[in-house]
C-alpha positions in Angstrom: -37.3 -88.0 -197.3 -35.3 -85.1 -199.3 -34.3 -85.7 -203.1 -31.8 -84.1 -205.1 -34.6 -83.0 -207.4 -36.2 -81.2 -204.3 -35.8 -77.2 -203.2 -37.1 -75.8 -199.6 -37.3 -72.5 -198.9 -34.4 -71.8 -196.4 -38.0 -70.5 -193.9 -39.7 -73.5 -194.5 -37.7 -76.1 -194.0 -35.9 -73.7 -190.6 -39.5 -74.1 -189.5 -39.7 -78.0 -190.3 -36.3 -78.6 -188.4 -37.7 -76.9 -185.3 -40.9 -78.4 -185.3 -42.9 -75.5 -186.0 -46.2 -75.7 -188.3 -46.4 -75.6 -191.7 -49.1 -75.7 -194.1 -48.7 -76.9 -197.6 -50.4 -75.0 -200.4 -51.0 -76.2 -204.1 -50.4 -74.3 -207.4 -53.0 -75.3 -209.8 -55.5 -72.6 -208.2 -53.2 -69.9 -209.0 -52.2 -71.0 -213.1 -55.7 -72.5 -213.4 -57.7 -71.4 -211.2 -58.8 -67.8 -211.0 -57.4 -64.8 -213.9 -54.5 -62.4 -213.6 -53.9 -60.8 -210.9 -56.8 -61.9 -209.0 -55.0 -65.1 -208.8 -52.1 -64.1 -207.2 -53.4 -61.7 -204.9 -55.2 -64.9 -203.4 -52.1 -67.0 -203.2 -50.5 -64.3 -201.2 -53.6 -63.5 -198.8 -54.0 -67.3 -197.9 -50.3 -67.7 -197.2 -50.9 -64.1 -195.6 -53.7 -66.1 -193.3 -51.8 -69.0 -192.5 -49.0 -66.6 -191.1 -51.2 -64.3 -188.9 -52.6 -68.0 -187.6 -49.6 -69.2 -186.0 -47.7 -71.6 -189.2 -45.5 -71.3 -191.9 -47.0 -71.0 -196.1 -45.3 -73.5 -198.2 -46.4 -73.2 -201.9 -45.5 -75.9 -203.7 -44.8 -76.0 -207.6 -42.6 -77.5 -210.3 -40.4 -74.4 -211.7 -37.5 -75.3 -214.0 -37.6 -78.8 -213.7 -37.1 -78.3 -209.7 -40.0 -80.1 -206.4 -40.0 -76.1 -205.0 -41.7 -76.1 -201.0 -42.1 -72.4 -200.3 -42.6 -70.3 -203.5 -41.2 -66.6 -203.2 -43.4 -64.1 -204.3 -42.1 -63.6 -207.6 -42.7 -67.2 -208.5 -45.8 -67.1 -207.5 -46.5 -64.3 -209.5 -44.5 -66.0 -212.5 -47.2 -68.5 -211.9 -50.0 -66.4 -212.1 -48.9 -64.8 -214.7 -47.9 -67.3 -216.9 -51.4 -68.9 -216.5 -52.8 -72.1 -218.1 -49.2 -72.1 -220.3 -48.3 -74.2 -217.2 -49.0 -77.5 -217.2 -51.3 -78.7 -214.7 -49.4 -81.4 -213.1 -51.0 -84.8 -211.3 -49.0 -87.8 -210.5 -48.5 -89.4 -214.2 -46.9 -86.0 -215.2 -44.0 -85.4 -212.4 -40.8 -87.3 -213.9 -41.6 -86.0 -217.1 -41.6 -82.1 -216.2 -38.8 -82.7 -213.7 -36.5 -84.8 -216.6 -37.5 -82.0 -219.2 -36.7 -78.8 -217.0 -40.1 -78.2 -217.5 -42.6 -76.0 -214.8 -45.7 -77.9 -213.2 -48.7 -76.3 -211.0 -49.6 -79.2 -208.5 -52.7 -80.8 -208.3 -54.0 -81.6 -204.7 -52.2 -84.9 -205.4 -48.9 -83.8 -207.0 -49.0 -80.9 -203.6 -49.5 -83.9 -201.2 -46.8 -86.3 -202.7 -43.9 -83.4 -202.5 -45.2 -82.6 -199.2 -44.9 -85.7 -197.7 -41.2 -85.9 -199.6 -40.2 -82.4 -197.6 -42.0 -83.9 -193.9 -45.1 -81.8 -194.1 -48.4 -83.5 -192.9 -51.0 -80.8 -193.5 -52.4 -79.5 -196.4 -54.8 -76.5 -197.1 -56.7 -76.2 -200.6 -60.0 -75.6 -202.0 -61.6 -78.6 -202.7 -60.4 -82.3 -203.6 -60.9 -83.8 -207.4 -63.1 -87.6 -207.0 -65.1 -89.7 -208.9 -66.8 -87.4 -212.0 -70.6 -88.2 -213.2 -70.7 -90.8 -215.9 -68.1 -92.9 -214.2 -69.3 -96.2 -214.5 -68.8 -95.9 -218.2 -65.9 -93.3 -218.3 -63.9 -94.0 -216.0 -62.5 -90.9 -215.1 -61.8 -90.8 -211.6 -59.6 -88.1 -209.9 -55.6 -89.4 -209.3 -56.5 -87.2 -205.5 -58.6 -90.3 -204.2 -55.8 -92.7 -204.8 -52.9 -89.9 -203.4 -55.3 -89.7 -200.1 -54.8 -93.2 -199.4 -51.3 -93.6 -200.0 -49.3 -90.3 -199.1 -49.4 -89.4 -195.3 -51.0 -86.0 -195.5 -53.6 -84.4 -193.8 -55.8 -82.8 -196.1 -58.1 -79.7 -195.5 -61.0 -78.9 -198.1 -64.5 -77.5 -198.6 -65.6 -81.3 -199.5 -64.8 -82.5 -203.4 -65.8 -80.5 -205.6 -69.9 -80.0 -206.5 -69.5 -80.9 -210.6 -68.7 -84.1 -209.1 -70.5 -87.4 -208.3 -70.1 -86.8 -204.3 -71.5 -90.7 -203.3 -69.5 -92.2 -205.4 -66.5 -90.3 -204.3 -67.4 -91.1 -200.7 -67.7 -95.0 -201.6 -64.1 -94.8 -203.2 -62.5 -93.0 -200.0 -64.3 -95.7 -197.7 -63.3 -98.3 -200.0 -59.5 -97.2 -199.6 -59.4 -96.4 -196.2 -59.6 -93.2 -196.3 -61.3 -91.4 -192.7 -63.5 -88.1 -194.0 -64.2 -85.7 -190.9 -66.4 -83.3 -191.1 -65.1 -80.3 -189.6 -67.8 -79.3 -186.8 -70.6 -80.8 -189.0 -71.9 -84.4 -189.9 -72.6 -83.8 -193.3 -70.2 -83.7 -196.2 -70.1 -80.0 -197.9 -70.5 -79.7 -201.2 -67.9 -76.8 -202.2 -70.5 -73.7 -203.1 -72.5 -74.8 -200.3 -72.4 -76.4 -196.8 -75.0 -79.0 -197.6 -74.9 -82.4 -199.7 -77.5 -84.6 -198.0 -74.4 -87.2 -197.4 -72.9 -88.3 -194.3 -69.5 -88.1 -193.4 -67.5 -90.4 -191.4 -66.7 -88.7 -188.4 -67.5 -84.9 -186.6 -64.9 -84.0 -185.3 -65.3 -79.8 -183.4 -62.2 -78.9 -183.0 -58.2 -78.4 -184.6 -57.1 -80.5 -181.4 -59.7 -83.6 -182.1 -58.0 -83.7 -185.8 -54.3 -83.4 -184.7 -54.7 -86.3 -182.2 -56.7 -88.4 -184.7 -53.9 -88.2 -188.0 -51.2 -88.2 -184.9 -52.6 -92.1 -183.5 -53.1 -92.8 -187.4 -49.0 -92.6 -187.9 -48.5 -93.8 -184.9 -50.7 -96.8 -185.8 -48.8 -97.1 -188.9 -51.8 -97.0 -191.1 -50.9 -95.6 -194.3 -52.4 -92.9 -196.4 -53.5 -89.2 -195.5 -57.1 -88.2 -194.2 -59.6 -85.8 -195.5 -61.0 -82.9 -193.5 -64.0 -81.5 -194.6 -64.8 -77.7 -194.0 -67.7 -76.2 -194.8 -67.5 -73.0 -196.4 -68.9 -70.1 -194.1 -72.7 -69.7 -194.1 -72.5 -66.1 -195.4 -70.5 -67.0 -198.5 -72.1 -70.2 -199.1 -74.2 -70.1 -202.6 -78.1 -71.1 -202.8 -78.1 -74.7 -203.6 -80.8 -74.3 -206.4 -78.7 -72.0 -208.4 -75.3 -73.9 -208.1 -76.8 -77.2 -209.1 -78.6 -75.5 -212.1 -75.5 -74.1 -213.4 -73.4 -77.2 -212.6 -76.0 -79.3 -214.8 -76.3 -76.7 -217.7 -72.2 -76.8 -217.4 -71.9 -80.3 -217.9 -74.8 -80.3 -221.0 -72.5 -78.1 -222.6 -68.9 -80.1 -222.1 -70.7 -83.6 -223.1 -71.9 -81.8 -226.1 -68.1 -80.6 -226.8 -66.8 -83.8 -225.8 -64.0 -82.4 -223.6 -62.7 -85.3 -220.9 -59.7 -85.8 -219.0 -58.0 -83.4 -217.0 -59.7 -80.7 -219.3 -62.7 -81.7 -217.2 -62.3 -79.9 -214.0 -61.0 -76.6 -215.2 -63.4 -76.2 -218.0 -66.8 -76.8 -215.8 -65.3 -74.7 -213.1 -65.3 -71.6 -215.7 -68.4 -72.5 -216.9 -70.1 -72.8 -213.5 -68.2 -69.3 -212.6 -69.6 -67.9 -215.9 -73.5 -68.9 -215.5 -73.6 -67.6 -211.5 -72.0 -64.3 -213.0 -68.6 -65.0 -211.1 -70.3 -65.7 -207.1 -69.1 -69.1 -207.6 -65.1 -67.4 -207.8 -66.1 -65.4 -205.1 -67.2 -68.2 -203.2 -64.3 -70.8 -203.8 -61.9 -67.5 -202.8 -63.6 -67.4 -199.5 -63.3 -71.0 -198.7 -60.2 -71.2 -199.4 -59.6 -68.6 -196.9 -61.4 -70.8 -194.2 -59.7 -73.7 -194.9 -56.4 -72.2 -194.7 -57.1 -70.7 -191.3 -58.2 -74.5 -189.8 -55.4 -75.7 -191.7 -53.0 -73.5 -189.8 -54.8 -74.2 -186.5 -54.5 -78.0 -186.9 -51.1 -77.6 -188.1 -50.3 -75.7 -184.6 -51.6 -78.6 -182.7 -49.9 -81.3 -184.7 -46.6 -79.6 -183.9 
């Protein structure tokens, strides 16, 4: 369904009118996500991986008020180097920037709803937002749980991310429909690391096995996307210990600051990065890279 408030890049949407793959990419990892120019020097190596696999990049961000699928790589590095300036943009936050002419960096749920607007079905990123600790009294529940089971958009990510309360996130997607593979494993990874103790839904080993599966899902006419989970490759993957030590110590520190909301994720995410002495960038870099490359692989099945 195309808007008037939407832009494709003239190779993305040549690609979507043949029937070629495409992978969507978010923008919050590059204006939030990682410093200048480390940050776009990623963007461009993932889209850089999902090319020499066979599919088409498609950044997607809010630049001048404009839905853009396919950044160039001068937005991108407007993006990057513009920074945290740029609002980090969910769900609540999309007709505002777009009425104001303002720029946005999608979440994974702003990224999957102006996919599914430009007819792309799979989407590479790092790892998905869920239900934080404390939620039975806070209530602060990622806006990505509720995109997954409404937009139609295969989803590819090292697990949710490990600051968060990963039952409870499973128990949410379950509750709203939501399938979770595990990508050639039965356990659900926890970001840094392959291993949470928690089962996932379904293994399924190969790009092939997922294409068929979100292909009889439309055809079913089920709604919402599904979640594949990837664990991050074992030589990148962080000690467990460690990672849970500075994920606690991280979250001492923002309760004692008070900081909630959407401030939440970037915040313990630099904090974490900051107590493993930057392996835990180094790690979310490299599984990114992974999950763009099954991403692309699934992508090429699908189409």
């Amino acid at each position: 369904m195309f808007n008037q408030y939407l832009d494709v890049n003239p190779a993305v949407a040549e690609a979507l009118a043949a029937g070629k793959p495409v992978v969507a990419l978010e923008s919050t990892i590059i204006s939030h996500g990682m410093p200048y120019p480390q940050n776009v020097e990623t963007a461009l190596r993932v889209e850089g991986i999902i090319r020499e696999n066979g599919a088409v990049p498609a950044t997607i961000a809010i630049i001048g008020g404009r839905l853009k699928v396919g950044l160039t790589p001068e937005e991108i590095d407007y993006l990057g180097r513009t920074g945290t300036a740029i609002t980090k943009a969910s769900r609540r936050d999309l007709a505002v920037l777009v009425a104001k002419g303002m720029d946005g960096a999608t979440t994974v749920t702003t990224t999957m709803m102006i996919a599914a607007m430009a007819g792309i079905r799979v989407f590479a990123t790092g790892g998905i937002g869920g239900v934080h600790r404390g939620a039975e009294t806070t209530m602060d529940i990622s806006a990505d749980l509720e995109e997954l089971a409404n937009t139609p958009v295969l989803v590819v990510c090292a697990g949710a991310k490990a600051i968060l309360d990963l039952k409870l996130t499973l128990e949410y997607l379950e509750t709203h429909g939501v399938p979770v593979i595990g990508y050639g494993t039965e356990e659900l990874p926890a970001f840094y690391s392959r291993h949470s103790g928690l089962k996932v839904d379904y293994r399924l080993d190969t790009p092939a096995k997922v294409a068929q599966a979100i292909r009889v899902q439309q055809e079913l006419g089920l709604r919402g996307g599904m979640l594949v989970t990837n664990p991050i490759p074992e030589e990148y993957a962080m000690d467990d210990t460690v990672i849970n030590k500075a994920i606690d110590d991280a979250l001492a520190e923002m309760n004692a600051l008070g900081i909630h909301g959407k401030e939440t994720t970037p915040f313990l995410l630099a904090k974490v990065k900051e107590l493993t002495g930057g392996d835990s960038l180094d790690s979310n870099i490299r599984l990114v890279f992974n999950n763009a490359q099954v991403a692309s692989q699934i992508a090429s099945c699908l189409a």
